[in-house]
C-alpha positions in Angstrom: -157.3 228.5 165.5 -156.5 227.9 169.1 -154.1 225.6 170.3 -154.6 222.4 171.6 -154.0 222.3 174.8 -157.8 224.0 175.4 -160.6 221.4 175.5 -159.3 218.2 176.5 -156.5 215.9 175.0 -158.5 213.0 173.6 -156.4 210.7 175.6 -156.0 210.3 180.2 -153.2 209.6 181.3 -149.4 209.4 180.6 -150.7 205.1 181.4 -153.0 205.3 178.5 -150.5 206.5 176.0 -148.1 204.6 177.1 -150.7 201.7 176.5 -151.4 203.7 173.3 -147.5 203.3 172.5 -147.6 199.7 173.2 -151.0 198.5 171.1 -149.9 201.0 168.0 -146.3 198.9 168.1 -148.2 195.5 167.9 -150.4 197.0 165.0 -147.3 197.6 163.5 -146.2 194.1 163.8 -148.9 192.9 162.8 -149.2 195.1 159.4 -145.6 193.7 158.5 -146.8 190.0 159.1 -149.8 190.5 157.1 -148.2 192.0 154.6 -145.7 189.3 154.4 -148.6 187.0 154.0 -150.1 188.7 151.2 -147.4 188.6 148.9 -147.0 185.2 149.5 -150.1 184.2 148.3 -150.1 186.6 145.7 -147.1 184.7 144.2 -148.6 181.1 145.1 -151.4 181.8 143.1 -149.8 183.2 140.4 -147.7 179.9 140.3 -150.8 177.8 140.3 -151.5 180.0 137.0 -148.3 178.9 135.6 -148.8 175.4 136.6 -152.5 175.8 134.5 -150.2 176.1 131.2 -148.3 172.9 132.0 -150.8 170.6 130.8 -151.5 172.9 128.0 -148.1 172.9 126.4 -148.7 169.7 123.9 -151.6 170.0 123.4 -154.1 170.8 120.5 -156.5 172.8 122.1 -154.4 174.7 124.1 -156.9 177.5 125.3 -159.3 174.9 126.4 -156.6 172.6 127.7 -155.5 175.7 130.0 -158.7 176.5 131.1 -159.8 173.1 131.9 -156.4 172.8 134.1 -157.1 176.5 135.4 -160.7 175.7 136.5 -159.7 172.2 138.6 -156.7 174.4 140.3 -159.2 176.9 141.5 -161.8 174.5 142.7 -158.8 173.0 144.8 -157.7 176.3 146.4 -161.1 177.6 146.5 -161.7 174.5 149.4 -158.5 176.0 151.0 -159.4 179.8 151.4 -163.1 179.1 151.6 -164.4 180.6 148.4 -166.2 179.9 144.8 -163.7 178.8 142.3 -164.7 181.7 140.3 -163.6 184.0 142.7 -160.5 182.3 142.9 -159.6 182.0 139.1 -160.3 185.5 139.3 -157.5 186.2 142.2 -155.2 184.2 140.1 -155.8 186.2 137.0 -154.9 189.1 138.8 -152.2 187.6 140.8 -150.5 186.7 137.3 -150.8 190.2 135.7 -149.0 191.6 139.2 -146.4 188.9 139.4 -145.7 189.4 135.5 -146.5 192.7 134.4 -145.0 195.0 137.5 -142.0 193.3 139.0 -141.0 196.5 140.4 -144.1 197.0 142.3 -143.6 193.4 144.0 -140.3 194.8 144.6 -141.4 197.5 146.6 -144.3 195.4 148.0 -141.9 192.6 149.6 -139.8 195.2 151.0 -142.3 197.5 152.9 -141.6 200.7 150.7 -145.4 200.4 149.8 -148.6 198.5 150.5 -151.7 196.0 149.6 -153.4 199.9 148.8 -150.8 200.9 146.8 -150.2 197.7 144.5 -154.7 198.0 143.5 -154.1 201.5 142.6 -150.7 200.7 140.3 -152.8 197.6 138.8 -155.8 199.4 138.6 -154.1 202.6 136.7 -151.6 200.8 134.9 -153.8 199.1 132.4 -154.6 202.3 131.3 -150.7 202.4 130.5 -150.0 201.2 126.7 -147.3 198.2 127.5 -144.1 199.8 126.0 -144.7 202.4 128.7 -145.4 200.4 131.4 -142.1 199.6 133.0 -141.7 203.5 133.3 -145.0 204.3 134.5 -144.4 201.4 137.3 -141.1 203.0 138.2 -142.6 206.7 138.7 -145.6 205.1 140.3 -143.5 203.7 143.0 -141.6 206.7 143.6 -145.0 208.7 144.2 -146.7 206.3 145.7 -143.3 206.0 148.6 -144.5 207.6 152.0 -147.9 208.2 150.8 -151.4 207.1 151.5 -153.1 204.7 148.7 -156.3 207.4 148.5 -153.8 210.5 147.5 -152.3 209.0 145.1 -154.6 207.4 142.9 -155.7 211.2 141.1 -151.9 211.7 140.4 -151.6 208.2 139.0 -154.5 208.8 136.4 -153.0 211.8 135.8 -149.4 210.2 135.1 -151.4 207.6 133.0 -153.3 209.9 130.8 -150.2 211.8 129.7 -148.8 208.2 128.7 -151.7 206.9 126.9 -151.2 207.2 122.8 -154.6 209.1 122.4 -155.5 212.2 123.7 -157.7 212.5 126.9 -159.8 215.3 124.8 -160.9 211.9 122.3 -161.4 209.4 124.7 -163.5 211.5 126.6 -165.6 213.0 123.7 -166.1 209.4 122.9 -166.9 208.4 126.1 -169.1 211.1 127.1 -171.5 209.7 123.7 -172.7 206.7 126.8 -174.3 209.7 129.3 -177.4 208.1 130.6 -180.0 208.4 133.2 -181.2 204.9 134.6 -183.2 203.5 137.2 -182.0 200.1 139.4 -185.0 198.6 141.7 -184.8 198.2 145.0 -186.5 196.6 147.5 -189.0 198.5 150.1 -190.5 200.9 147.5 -186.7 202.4 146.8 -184.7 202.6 143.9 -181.5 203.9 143.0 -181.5 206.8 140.4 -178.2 206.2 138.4 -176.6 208.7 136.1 -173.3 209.0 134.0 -172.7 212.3 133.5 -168.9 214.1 132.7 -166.8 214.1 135.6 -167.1 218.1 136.1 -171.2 218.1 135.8 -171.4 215.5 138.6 -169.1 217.3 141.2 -170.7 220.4 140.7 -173.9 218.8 141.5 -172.7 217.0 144.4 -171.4 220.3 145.7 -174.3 222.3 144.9 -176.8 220.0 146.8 -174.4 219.8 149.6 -174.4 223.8 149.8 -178.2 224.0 149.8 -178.6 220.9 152.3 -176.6 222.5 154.8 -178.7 226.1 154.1 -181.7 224.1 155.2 -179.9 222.7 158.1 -178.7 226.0 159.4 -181.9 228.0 158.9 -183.7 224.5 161.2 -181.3 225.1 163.9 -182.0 229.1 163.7 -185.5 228.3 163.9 -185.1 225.9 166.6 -183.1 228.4 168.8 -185.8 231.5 168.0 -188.7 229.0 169.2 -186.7 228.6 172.0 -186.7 232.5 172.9 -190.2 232.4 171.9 -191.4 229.6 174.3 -189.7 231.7 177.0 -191.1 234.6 176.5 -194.5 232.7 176.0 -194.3 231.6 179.3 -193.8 235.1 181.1 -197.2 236.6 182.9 -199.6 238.3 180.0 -196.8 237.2 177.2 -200.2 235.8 175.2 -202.0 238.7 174.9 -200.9 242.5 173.6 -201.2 245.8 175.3 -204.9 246.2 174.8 -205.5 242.8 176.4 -206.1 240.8 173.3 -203.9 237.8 171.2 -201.4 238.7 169.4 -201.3 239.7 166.3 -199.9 237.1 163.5 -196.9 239.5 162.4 -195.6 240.0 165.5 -195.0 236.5 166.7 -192.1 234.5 165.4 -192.1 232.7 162.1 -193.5 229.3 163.0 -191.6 227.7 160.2 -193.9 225.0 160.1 -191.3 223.8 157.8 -189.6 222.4 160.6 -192.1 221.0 162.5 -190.2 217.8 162.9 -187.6 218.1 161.1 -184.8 215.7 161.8 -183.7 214.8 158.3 -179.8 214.2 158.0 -177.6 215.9 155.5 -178.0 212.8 153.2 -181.7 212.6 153.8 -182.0 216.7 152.8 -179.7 216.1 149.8 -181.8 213.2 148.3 -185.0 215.8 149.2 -183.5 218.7 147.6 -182.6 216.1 144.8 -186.1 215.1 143.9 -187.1 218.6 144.3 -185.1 220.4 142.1 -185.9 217.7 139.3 -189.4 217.5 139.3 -190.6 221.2 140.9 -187.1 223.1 139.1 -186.8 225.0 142.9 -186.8 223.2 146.0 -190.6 222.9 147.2 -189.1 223.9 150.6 -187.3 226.7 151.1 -186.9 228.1 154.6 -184.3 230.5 153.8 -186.9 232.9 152.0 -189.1 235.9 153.3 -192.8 236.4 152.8 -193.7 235.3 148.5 -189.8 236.4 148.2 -187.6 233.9 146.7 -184.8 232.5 149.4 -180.9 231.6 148.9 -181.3 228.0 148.2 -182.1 229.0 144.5 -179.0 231.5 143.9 -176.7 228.6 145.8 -174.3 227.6 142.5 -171.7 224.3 143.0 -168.3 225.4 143.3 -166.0 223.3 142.0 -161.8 223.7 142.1 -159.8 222.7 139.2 -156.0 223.0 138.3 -155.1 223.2 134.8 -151.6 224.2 132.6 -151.8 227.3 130.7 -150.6 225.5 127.9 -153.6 223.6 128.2 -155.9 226.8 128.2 -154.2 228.2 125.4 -155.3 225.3 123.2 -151.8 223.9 122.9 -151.8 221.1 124.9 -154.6 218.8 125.1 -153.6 217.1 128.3 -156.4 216.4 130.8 -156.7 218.8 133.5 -157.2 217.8 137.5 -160.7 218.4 139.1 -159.1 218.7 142.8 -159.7 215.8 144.9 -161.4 213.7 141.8 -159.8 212.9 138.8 -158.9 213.8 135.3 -161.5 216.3 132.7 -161.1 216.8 129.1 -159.4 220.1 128.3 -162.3 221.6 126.7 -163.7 221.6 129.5 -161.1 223.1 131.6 -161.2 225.6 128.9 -164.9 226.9 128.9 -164.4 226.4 133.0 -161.6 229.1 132.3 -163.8 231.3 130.1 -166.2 232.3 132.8 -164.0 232.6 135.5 -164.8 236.3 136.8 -161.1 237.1 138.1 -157.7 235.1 137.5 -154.5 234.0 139.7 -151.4 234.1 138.9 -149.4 231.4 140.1 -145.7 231.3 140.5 -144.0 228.2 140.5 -140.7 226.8 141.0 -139.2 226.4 137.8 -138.3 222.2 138.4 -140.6 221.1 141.1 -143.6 223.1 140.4 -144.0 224.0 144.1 -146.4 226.9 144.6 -144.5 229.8 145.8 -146.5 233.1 145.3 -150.2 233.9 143.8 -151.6 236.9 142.8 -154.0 238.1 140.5 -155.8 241.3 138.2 -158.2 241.6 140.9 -156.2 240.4 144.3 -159.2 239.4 147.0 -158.0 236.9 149.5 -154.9 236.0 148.0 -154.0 234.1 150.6 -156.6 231.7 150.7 -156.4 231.0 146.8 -153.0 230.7 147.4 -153.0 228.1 150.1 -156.0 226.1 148.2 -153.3 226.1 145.3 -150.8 224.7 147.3 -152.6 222.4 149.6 -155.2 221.5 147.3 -156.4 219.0 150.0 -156.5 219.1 153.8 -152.9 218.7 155.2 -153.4 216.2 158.0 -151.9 212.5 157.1 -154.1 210.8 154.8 -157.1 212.9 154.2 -158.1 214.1 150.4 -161.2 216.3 151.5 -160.7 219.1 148.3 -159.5 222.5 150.1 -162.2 224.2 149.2 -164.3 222.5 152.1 -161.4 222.7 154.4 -160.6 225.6 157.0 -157.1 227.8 157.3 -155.6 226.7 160.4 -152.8 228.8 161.9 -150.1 225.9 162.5 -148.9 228.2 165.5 -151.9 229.8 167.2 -152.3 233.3 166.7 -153.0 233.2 170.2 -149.6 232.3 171.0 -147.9 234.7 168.5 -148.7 232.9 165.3 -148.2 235.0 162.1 -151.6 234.8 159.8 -148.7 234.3 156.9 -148.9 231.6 154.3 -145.7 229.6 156.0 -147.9 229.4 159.4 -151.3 228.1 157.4 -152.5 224.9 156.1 -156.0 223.8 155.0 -157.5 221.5 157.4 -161.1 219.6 157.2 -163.2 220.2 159.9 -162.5 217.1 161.4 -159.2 216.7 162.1 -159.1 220.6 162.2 -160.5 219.6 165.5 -158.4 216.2 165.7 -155.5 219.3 165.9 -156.6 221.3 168.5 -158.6 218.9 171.2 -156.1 215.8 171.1 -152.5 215.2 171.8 -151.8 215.6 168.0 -149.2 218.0 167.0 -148.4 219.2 164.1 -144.6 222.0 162.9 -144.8 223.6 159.5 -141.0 223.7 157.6 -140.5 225.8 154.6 -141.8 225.1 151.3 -145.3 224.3 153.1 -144.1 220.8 154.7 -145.8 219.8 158.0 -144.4 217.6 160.4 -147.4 215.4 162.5 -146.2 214.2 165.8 -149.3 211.5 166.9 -150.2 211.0 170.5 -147.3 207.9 170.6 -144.8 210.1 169.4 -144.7 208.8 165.7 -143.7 211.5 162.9 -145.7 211.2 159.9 -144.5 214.2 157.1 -146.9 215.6 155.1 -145.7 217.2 151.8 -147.5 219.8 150.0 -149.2 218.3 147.5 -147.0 217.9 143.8 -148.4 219.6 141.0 -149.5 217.3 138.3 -148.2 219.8 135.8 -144.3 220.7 136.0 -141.7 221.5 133.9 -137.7 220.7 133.7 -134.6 223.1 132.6 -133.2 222.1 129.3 -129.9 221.6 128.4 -127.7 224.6 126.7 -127.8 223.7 123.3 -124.4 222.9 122.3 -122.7 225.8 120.8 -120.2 223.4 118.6 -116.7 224.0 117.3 -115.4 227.6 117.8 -115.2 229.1 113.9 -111.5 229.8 114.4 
């Protein structure tokens, strides 16, 4: 939490960002003339589509009519954009259904409001969308997706689309959940991949919970490494081999070897996939450097930690909307309920009655409130872009405390550890506003506003009823 002007500013010069300035406005030049180009052919090859059901009018068999005209359009432009012609009937199945089905996204396309990113994720989520709801869910959709990155938005889409969709995310998910499965795909060298479908909420939590003990094993290496280090040193002092009575040393009193690591320089991925197969076949990692003599280690009491935001109409079993696995997508209330049932303390948010913006968070047992607050209202690190869930990120004081900061919650924001550092070692700055907005200033001088996060639960003030005529 220092500021940035410490270790360097990622950039030389004034010259280089000034050449910075200069290569960030062609990019931006050349974003606009790409995306120019892509909803031109978007529309061409929706209109060779259209062109497909020409021929197909008068005729008897009009399906294979169309599809006989569809496959010798797609064999022509497939010459043109260098492709098979099943790809290509493919891009103009899709280019239809966009052209057609979400006018106001093309809208928003052609006119730079959004981009390529933004029009998958609308497609993608919007034929989740029954059709007499569409034309709304396009027009919200826009609105959220409007000054944000494609990545963020596709959980709040989801979410949007599951409270449109005419059964409830409790039956579709029971039903889904029937098709869990454990398979195994062939691969070449003597690997395989190992493939299951599991519920949304099992698989985080075993992500999370292998990442947890995969760094444990990690950070108890480089201990080891730095004690043999110490140990080498001494080792190399006159008479360090042998004890006061002139003999070796005894076993217990020299440093533990941790033959473990003899070695040892697995990645994080390559310790995960070991811990993996471990836990599966053995129940207990086989390895575990974090434990003491025939005592048991921490790797075993390491439990995933997952974070999840969810209605309290929803936990009191009178809503089953879906609830919002932070940084994932959608679970089934039920779920989100027996999540709720073994929670060991509670918060208490308070909200803004028509937004839904966090504004204060307590709770029964108040430990850290601030931190639970801030991972309410963040959900996800702050800096432009990134959805790393806030329970991985770090508090950052937007003002150093350093430099007179306040450790308050309007001078904190969760930041990842990468561009925690991205903050504080390069020209990036970054000004927090009320209501937990920050304002990015990039090395070029562009302003990029980052929001807090919208909840994906809010609620609006009714109307007065209306009291009628007065009885006299």
């Amino acid at each position: 939490m220092h500021s940035n002007g410490g270790l360097g500013s990622g950039i030389g010069s004034d010259g280089d960002v000034d050449v910075l300035a200069q290569l960030v406005a062609d990019a931006e030049g050349i974003a606009d003339a790409a995306r120019a180009a892509q909803v031109r052919e978007v529309r061409l090859l929706a209109a060779a589509g259209q062109l497909a059901e020409s021929p197909a009018a008068g005729s008897s068999e009009k399906i294979k009519a169309r599809e006989m005209a569809l496959r010798g359009i797609a064999a022509e432009l497939a010459g043109v954009f260098v492709t098979t012609d099943r790809t290509l009937q493919r891009r103009i199945d899709e280019a239809r259904d966009l052209v057609e089905n979400y006018p106001v996204t093309m809208t928003a396309w052609e006119d730079g409001r959004i981009v390529r990113g933004h029009v998958r994720v609308i497609q993608e989520v919007g034929c989740l969308v029954p059709v007499e709801e569409r034309a709304e869910f396009e027009r919200v959709a826009v609105e959220r997706c409007e000054g944000e990155r494609p990545n963020r938005v596709l959980e709040a889409l989801r979410m949007i689309a599951e409270r449109m969709h005419p059964r409830t995310f409790t039956e579709r998910h029971e039903e889904a959940a029937a098709g869990r499965c454990v398979r195994v795909q062939s691969g070449a060298d003597g690997m395989s991949d190992l493939i299951a479908t599991l519920p949304t909420v099992i698989a985080d939590g075993i992500v999370d919970r292998l990442t947890r003990q995969a760094r444990e094993i990690i950070n108890a290496r480089a201990q080891a490494d730095a004690a043999a280090g110490v140990a080498e040193g001494r080792a190399d002092a006159p008479d360090a081999g042998a004890d006061g009575n002139g003999g070796a040393p005894d076993a217990d009193t020299t440093i533990r070897d941790g033959s473990s690591f003899v070695g040892d320089a697995r990645t994080i991925d390559q310790v995960r996939a070991d811990v993996f197969s471990d836990l599966l076949l053995a129940g207990t990692p086989a390895l575990d450097p974090t434990g003491t003599g025939d005592g048991d280690g921490t790797l075993g009491a390491i439990r995933a930690h997952v974070q999840v935001a969810v209605s309290a109409l929803t936990l009191m079993g009178q809503d089953e909307g879906p609830a919002d696995l932070a940084g994932r997508s959608p679970i089934d209330a039920a779920t989100a309920r027996k999540l709720a049932g073994n929670a060991t303390s509670w918060d208490r948010l308070l909200t803004h009655p028509v937004t839904g913006t966090v504004l204060e968070c307590d709770s029964y047992r108040p430990t850290a409130a601030m931190v639970r607050l801030l991972r309410a209202r963040d959900r996800h690190c702050r800096f432009p872009g990134c959805r790393q869930p806030a329970i991985r990120c770090e508090l950052d004081h937007t003002i150093a405390a350093s430099e007179g900061g306040a450790t308050h919650v309007c001078n904190l924001a969760n930041l990842c550890k990468r561009h925690h550092d991205v903050k504080h070692h390069t020209r990036w700055h970054v000004r927090q506003l009320p209501g937990g907005r920050l304002v990015w200033t990039s090395p070029t001088g562009r302003i990029y506003r980052e929001d807090a996060p919208p909840p994906l639960v809010a609620f609006t003030i009714a109307e007065p009823p209306d009291p009628g005529p007065p009885p006299f």
